[in-house]
C-alpha positions in Angstrom: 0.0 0.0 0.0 1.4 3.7 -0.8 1.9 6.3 1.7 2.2 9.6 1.2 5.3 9.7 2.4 6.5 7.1 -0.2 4.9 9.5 -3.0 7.3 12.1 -1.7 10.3 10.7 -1.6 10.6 9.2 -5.0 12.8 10.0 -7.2 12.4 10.3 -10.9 14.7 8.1 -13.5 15.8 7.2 -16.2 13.2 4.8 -17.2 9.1 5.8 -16.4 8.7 4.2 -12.4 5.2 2.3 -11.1 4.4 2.5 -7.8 1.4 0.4 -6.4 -1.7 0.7 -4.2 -4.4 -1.6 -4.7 -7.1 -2.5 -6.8 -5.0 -1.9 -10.1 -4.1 1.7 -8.8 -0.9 2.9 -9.3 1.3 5.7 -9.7 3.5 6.4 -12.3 6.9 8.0 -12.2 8.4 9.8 -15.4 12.0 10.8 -16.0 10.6 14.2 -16.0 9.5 14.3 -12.7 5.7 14.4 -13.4 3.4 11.8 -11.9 0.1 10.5 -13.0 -2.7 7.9 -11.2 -2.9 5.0 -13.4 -6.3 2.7 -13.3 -5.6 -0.8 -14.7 -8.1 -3.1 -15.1 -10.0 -5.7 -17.5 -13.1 -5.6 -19.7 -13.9 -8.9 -21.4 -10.4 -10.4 -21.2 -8.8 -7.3 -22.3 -6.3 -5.3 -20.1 -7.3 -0.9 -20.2 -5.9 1.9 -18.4 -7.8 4.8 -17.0 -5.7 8.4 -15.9 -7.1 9.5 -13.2 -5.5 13.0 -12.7 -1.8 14.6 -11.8 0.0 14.4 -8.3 0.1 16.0 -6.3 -3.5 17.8 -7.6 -5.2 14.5 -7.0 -4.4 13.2 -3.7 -3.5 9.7 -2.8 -6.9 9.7 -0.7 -9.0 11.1 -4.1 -7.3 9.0 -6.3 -8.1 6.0 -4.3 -11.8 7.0 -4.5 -11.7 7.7 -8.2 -10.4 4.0 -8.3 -13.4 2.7 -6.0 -15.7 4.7 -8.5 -14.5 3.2 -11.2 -14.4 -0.5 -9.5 -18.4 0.2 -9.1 -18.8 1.0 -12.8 -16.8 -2.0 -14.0 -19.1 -4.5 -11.3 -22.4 -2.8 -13.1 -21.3 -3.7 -16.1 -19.9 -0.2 -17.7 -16.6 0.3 -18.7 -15.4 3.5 -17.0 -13.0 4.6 -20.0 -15.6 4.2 -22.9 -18.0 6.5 -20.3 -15.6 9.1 -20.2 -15.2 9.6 -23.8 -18.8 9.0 -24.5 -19.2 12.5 -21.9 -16.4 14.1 -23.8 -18.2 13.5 -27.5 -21.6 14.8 -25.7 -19.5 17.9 -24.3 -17.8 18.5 -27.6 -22.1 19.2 -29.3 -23.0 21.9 -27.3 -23.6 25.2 -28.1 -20.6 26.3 -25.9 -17.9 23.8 -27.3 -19.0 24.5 -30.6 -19.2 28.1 -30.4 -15.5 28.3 -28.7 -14.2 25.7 -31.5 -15.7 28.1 -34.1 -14.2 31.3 -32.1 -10.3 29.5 -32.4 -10.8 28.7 -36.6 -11.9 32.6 -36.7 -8.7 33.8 -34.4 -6.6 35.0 -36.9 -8.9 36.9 -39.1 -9.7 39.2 -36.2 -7.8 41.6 -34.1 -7.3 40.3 -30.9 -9.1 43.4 -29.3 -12.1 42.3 -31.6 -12.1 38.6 -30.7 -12.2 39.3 -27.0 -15.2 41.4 -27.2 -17.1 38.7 -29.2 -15.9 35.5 -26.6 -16.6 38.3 -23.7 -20.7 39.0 -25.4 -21.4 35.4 -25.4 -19.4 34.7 -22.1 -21.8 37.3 -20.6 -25.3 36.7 -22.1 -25.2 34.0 -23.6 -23.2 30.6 -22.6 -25.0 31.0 -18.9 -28.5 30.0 -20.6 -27.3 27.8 -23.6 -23.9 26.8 -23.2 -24.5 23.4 -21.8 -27.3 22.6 -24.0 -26.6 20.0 -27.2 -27.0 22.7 -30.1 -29.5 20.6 -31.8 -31.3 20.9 -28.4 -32.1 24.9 -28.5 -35.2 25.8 -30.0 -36.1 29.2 -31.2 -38.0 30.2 -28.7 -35.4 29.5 -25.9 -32.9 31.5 -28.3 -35.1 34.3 -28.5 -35.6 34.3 -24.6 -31.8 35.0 -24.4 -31.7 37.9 -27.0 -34.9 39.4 -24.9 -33.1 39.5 -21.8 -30.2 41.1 -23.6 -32.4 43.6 -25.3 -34.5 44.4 -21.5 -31.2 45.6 -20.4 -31.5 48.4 -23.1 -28.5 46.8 -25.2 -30.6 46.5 -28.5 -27.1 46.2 -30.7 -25.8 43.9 -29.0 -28.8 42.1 -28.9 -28.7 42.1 -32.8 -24.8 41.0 -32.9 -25.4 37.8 -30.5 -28.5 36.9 -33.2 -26.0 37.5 -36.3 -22.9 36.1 -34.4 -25.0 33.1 -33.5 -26.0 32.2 -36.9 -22.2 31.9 -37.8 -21.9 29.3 -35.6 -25.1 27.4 -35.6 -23.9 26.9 -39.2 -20.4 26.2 -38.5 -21.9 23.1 -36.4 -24.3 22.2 -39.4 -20.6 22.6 -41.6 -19.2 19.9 -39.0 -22.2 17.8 -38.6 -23.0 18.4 -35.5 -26.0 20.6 -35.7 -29.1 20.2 -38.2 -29.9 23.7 -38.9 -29.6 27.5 -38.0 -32.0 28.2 -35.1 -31.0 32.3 -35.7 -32.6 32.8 -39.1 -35.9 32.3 -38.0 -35.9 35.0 -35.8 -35.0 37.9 -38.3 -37.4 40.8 -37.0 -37.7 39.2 -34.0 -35.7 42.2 -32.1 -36.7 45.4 -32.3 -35.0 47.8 -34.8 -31.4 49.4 -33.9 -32.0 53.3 -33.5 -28.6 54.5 -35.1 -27.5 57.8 -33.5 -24.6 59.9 -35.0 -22.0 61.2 -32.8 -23.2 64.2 -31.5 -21.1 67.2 -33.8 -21.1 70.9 -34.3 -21.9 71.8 -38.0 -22.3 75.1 -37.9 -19.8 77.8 -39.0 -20.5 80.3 -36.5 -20.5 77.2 -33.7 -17.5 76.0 -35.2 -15.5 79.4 -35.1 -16.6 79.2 -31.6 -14.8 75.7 -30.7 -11.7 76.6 -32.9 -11.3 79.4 -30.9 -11.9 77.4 -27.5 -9.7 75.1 -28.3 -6.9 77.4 -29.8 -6.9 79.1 -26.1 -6.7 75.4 -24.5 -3.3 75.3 -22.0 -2.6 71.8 -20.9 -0.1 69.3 -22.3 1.4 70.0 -25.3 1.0 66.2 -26.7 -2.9 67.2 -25.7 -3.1 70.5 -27.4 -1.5 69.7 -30.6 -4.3 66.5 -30.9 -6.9 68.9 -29.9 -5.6 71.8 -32.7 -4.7 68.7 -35.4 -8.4 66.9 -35.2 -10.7 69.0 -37.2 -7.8 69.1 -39.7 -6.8 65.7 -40.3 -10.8 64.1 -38.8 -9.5 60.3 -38.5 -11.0 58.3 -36.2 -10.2 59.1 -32.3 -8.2 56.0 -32.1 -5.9 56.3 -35.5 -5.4 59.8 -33.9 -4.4 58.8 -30.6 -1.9 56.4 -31.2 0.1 57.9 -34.1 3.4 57.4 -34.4 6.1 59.2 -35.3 7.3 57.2 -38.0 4.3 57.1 -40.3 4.8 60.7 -41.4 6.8 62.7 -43.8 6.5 66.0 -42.9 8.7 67.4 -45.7 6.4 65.7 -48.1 3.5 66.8 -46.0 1.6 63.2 -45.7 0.7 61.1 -43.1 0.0 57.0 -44.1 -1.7 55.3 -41.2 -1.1 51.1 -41.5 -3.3 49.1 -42.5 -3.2 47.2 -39.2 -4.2 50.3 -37.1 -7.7 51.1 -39.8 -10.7 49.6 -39.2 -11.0 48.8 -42.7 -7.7 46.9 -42.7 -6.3 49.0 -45.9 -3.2 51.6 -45.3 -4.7 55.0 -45.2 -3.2 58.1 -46.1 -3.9 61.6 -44.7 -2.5 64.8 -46.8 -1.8 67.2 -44.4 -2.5 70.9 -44.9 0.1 73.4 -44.2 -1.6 74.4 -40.8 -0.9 70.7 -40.0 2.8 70.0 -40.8 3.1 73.2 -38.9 1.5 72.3 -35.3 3.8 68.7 -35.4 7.1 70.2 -36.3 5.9 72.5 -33.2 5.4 69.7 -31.2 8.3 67.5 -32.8 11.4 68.7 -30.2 8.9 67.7 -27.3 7.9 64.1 -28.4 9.7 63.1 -31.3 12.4 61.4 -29.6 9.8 58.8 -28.5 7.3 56.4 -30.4 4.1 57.8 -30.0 3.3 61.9 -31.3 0.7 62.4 -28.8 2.1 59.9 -25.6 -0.2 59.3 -22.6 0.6 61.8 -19.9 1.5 58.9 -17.5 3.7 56.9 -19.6 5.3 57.8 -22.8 5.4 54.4 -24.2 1.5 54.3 -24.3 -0.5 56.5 -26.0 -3.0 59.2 -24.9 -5.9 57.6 -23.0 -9.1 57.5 -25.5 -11.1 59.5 -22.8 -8.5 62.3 -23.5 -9.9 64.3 -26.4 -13.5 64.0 -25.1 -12.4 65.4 -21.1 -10.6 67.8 -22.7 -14.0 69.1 -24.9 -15.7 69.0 -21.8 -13.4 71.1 -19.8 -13.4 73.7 -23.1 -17.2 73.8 -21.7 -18.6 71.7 -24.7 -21.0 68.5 -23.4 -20.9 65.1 -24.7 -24.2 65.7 -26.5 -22.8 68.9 -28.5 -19.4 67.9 -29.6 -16.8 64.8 -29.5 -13.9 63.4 -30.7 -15.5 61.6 -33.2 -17.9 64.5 -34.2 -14.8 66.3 -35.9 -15.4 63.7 -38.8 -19.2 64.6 -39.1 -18.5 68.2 -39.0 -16.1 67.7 -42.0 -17.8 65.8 -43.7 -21.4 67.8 -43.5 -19.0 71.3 -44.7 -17.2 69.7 -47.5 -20.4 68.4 -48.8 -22.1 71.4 -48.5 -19.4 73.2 -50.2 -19.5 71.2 -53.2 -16.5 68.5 -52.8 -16.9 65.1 -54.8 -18.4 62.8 -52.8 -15.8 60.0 -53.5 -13.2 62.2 -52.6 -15.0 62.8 -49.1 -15.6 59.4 -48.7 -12.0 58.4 -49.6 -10.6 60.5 -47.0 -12.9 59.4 -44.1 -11.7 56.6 -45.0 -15.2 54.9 -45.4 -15.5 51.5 -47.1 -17.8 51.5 -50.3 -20.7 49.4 -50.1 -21.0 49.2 -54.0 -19.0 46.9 -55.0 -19.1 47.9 -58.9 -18.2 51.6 -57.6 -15.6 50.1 -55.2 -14.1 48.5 -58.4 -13.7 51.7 -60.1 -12.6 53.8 -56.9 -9.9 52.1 -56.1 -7.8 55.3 -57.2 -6.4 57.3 -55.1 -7.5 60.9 -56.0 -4.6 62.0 -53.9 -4.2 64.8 -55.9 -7.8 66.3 -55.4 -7.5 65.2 -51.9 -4.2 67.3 -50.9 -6.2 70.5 -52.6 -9.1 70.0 -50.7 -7.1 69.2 -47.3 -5.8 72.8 -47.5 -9.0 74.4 -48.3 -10.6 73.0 -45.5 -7.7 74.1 -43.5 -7.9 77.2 -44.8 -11.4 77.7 -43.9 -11.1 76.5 -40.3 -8.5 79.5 -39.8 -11.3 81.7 -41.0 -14.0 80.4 -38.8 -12.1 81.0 -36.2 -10.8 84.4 -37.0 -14.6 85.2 -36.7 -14.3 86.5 -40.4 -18.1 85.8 -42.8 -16.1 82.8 -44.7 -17.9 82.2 -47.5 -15.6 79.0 -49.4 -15.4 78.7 -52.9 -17.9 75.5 -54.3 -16.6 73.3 -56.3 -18.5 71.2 -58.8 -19.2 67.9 -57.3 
């Protein structure tokens, strides 16, 4: 019989070590130290081996009782092996296993900020209902029960992503025959409509001559003030903003090209920058230029600004969340230009938006840098008038 005290004092060797219990329990020694609880027994004349877990995790005393639960098996007639993969191919059908199998093939062709949030949405509202439930199990209305609850707590779009992101896997298990059909489909306008808001903006010249000139008279860090002075010129997304770098732009050629990896569209994007712009970095160049990031985070200069920067920063200029934000420069860019005649595609290239059409996609794959560096300075140009306080009145061009 093994003592604890045995366990501990042997040694690991060259060749794998068994010690004994009883009852075809034993434990077994490997040259690299590990140790594992062995089962032997018979079924029908034929010699199998069971694991029963790791020492020193499983105990000599639990290990003893996993054997006497497996003894109790074999005398009803059940062979304790073939039970425990017969529980591990019923594990491997519900919705959870399937939905995590279908999250790891996906992995790569997501950012890894993206595939967190998606495991963390069904981690939260939706594997505590269904995860343990065989996917051909879950009916529609025990699906719909779920989004319901999600949509009660007033999140209606993530409501609608669960429903979408569900269907991918429902069919994924129907792809690896483990699941009959797609359960989501039937309940398209089951949810109640998403109410898209824009980000609150300021579109008005007169307003706008107002925050230039707020912001123009802002004194805090200079990494701070130069993002606040640089948005409405460049309007990129708050994030492609906030972690610039140094390295993607050419200030003699006056052009800034963002990664691909860093644009939610996952193409490089490039940014003409006006003379206004090129101007307020070489200003703040001998500050942070030494260092990765153009505008670093106030606490540590090897992260960038926080995202909640640009927005406090509004809201101390006196501006609330529901007038302007960080985001709203790109609406109020993009409501002026088209008001003042620009060509749409050359808006829509430099917000960087994707294009739906994909016949127009095909023939916009161009550029238009040119037009794009000549309206860059004109809307420069008419920023510093709006907030001179002069009557701009810009030139329209022919869309």
């Amino acid at each position: 019989m093994l003592t604890e005290t045995a366990i501990r004092a042997a040694r690991a060797t060259q060749k794998p070590a068994k010690l004994f219990d009883a009852g075809g329990l034993y434990l077994l020694v490997n040259p690299n130290g590990s140790r594992w609880w062995r089962l032997k027994y018979r079924v029908a004349g034929n010699e199998k081996l069971l694991s029963l877990g790791v020492y020193p995790d499983v105990s000599l005393k639990r290990a003893r009782e996993k054997r006497d639960d497996a003894r109790r098996m074999l005398a009803d007639g059940i062979d304790p092996s073939a039970k425990r993969q017969a529980m591990k191919a019923a594990r491997s059908d519900t919705f959870e296993a399937i939905a995590r199998e279908y999250f790891e093939v996906r992995r790569k062709a997501l950012a890894p900020g993206t595939f967190a949030k998606r495991v963390k949405r069904f981690e939260d509202f939706v594997f505590p209902y269904l995860g343990k439930q065989p996917i051909t199990a879950i009916t529609e209305p025990e699906f719909l029960a779920v989004l319901k609850r999600v949509e009660a707590r007033g999140k209606h779009e993530t409501a609608h992503r669960l429903r979408s992101e569900s269907g991918q896997i429902f069919r994924y298990g129907i792809a690896t025959g483990r699941a009959d059909r797609d359960v989501s489909a039937d309940l398209r306008g089951a949810l109640a409509p998403v109410i898209v808001t824009n980000h609150p903006a300021i579109t008005e010249p007169a307003r706008i001559g107002e925050l230039l000139r707020a912001i123009h008279g802002y004194h805090g860090q200079p990494a701070t003030e130069c993002a606040l002075k640089i948005a409405p010129l460049v309007f990129v997304r708050p994030s492609e903003l906030r972690k610039a770098e140094w390295s993607e732009f050419d200030l003699d050629g006056a052009e800034w090209r963002i990664p691909a990896k860093r644009m939610k569209m996952k193409e490089q994007h490039i940014v003409p920058l006006s003379q206004q712009a090129v101007a307020l970095l070489r200003e703040l160049q001998p500050t942070t230029g030494t260092g990765r990031y153009v505008f670093p985070s106030i606490a540590n200069a090897d992260r960038p600004l926080s995202e909640n920067t640009i927005n406090a920063s509004l809201r101390r200029l006196g501006f609330s969340g529901d007038e302007m934000t960080g985001h709203g420069f790109r609406s109020m860019a993009s409501t002026c230009l088209n008001e003042q005649g620009w060509h749409p595609d050359v808006i829509e290239l430099q917000l960087a938006h994707s294009e739906r059409d994909e016949v127009r996609a095909a023939y916009n794959r161009a550029q238009r840098l040119a037009e794009r560096r000549k309206m860059m300075q004109a809307w420069a140009d008419y920023l510093d008038g709006l907030r001179a306080g002069a009557n701009v009145v810009p030139l329209r061009h022919r869309a």
